[in-house]
C-alpha positions in Angstrom: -32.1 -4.3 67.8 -29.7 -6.8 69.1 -31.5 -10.2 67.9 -32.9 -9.0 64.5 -31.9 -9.1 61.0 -31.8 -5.5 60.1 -32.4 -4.9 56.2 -31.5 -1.3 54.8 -32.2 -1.2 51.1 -33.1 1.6 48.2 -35.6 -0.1 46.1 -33.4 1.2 43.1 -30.5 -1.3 43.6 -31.3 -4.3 41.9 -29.0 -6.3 44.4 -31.7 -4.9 46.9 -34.4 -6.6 44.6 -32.8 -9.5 45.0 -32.0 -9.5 48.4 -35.8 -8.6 49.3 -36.5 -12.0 48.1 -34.1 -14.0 49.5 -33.4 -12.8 53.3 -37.1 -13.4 54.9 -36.3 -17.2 54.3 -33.0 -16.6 56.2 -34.8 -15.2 59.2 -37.8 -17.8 59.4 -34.8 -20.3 59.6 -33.3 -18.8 62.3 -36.0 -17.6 64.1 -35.2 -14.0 63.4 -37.5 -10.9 62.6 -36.2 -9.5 59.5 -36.9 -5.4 60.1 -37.1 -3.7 56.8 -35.4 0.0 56.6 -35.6 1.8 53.0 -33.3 4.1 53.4 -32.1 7.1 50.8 -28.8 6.0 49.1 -27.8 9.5 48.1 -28.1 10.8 51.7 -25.8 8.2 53.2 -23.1 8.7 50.5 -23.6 12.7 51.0 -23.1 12.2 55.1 -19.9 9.8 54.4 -18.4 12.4 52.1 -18.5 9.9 48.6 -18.9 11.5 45.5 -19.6 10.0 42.1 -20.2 6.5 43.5 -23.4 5.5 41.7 -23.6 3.3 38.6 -24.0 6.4 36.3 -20.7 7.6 37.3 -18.7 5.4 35.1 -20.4 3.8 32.2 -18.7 0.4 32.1 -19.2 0.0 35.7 -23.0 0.5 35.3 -23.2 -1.8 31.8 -21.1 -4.4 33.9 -23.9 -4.0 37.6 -27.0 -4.2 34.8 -25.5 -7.4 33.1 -24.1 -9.3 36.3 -27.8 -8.3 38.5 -29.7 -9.8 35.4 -27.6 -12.5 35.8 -27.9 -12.8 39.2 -31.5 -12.7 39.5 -31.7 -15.3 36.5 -29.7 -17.5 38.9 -31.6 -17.0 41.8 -34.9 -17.5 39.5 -36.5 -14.2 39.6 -37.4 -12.0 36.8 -35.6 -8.6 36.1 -35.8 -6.1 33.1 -34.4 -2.7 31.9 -36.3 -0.4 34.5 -38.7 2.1 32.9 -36.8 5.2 33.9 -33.3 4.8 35.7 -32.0 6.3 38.1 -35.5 7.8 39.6 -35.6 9.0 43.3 -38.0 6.6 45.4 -39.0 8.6 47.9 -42.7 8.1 47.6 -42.1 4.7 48.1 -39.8 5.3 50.9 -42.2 7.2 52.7 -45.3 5.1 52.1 -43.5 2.0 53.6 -43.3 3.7 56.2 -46.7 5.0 56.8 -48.2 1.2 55.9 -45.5 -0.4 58.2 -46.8 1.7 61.2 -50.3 0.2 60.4 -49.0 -3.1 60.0 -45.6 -4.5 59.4 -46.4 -7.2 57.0 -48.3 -4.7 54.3 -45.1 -2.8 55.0 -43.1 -5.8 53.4 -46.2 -6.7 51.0 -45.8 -2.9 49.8 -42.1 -3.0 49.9 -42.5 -6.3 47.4 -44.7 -4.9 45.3 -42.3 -1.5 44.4 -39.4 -4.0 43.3 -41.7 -6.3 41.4 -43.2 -3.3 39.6 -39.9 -1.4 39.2 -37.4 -4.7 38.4 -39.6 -7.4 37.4 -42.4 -5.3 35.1 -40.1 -2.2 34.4 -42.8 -0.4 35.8 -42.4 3.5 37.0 -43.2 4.1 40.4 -42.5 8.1 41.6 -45.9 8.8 41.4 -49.3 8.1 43.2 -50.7 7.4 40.1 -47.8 5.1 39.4 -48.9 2.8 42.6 -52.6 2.7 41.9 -52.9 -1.4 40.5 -50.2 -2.1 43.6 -53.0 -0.1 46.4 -55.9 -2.2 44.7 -53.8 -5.1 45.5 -52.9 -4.5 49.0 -56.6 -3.4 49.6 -55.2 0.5 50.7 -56.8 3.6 49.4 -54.2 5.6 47.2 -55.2 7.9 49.0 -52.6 6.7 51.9 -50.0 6.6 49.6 -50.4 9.7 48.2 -50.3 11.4 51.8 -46.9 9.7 52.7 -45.5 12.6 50.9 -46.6 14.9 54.0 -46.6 12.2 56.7 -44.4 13.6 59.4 -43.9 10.4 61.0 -42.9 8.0 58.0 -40.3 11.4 57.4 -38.8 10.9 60.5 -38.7 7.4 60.6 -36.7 7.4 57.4 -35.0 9.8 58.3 -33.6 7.5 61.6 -33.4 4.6 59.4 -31.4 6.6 57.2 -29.1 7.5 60.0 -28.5 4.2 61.6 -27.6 2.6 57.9 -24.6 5.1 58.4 -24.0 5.0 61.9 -23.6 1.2 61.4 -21.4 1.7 58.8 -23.2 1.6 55.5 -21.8 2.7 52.1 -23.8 0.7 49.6 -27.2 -1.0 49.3 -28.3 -3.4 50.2 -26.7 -3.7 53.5 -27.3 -6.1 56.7 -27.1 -5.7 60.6 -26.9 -8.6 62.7 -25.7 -7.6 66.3 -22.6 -5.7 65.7 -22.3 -7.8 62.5 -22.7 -5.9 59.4 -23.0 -7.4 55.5 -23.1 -5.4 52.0 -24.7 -6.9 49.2 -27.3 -9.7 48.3 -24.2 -12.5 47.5 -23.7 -11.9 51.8 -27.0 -13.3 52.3 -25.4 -16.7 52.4 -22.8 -15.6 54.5 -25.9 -14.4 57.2 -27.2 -17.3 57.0 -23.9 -19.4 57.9 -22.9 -16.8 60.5 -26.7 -17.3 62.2 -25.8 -21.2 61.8 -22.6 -20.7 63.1 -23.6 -18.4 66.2 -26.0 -20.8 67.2 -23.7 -24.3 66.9 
């Protein structure tokens, strides 16, 4: 994937929220596909060896992440509240992108949209089918798809590679960026992309 914008997020970092709305516009500028990877967090930290590196680890550091991502998204006019339940394990979600992206890309992304909004911007729960159900009337998919992600062999595996290429390429936090052999942590890099693309192509 030399000449693609490669986007590995967990739909539970709210920088990921933010950078799920911002980094499509990026690519349509450049002329790049933007390939969306949800990828589990906790896996990548366990393969790199970190330990007690999420938000709940030390308090102030996760009161500071929930007060400067409100204010980021504020800045970057999106809405944002106190998530129903936090931290939750998306996995469902995970998989179900998966298993809609191999059907067609864009409900992939549509889906993908959809888990943040509910989760960020409606402080919505989303671990369970029955969590999803207004989100599949929307999309026009039977929960019945979503529901079998949790057994779908191939959306496993491919989050399982996804997984594995956000830490072969170097990733310890989300959301993080491949460009080439050019790499980018955080949704306050999305700029920098941008630039970098602008740059590259002077």
């Amino acid at each position: 994937m030399s000449d693609v914008i490669e986007f590995f997020f967990e739909y539970v970092s709210p920088y990921a929220y933010i950078a799920a709305k911002q980094i499509e516009e990026v690519g349509k500028k450049h002329g790049k596909e933007v390939i969306w990877r949800p990828v589990s967090l906790g896996h990548v930290w366990k393969s790199i060896g970190a330990t007690n590196v999420g938000p709940g680890a030390v308090s102030q550091k996760a009161q500071y992440l929930m007060q400067d991502s409100a204010r980021f998204a504020k800045m970057a006019g999106l809405e944002m509240s106190k998530p129903a339940v936090f931290p939750v394990d998306a996995k469902l979600a995970r998989l179900a992108f998966y298993r809609l992206s191999a059907q067609d890309k864009d409900l992939g992304k549509a889906f993908a949209q959809g888990i943040f909004d509910k989760f960020w911007a409606k402080s919505e729960e989303i671990t369970e089918p029955e969590h999803l159900e207004d989100l599949a009337k929307e999309l026009k998919v039977d929960l019945s798809e979503i529901a079998e992600a949790l057994t779908d062999a191939d959306a496993k595996a491919a989050m399982i590679a996804s997984t594995q290429a956000a830490i072969d390429c170097g990733a310890f936090g989300m959301p993080w960026f491949k460009y080439g052999e050019q790499v980018f942590w955080g949704a306050d890099r999305i700029p920098h992309i941008d630039q970098y693309l602008a740059f590259k192509a002077a």
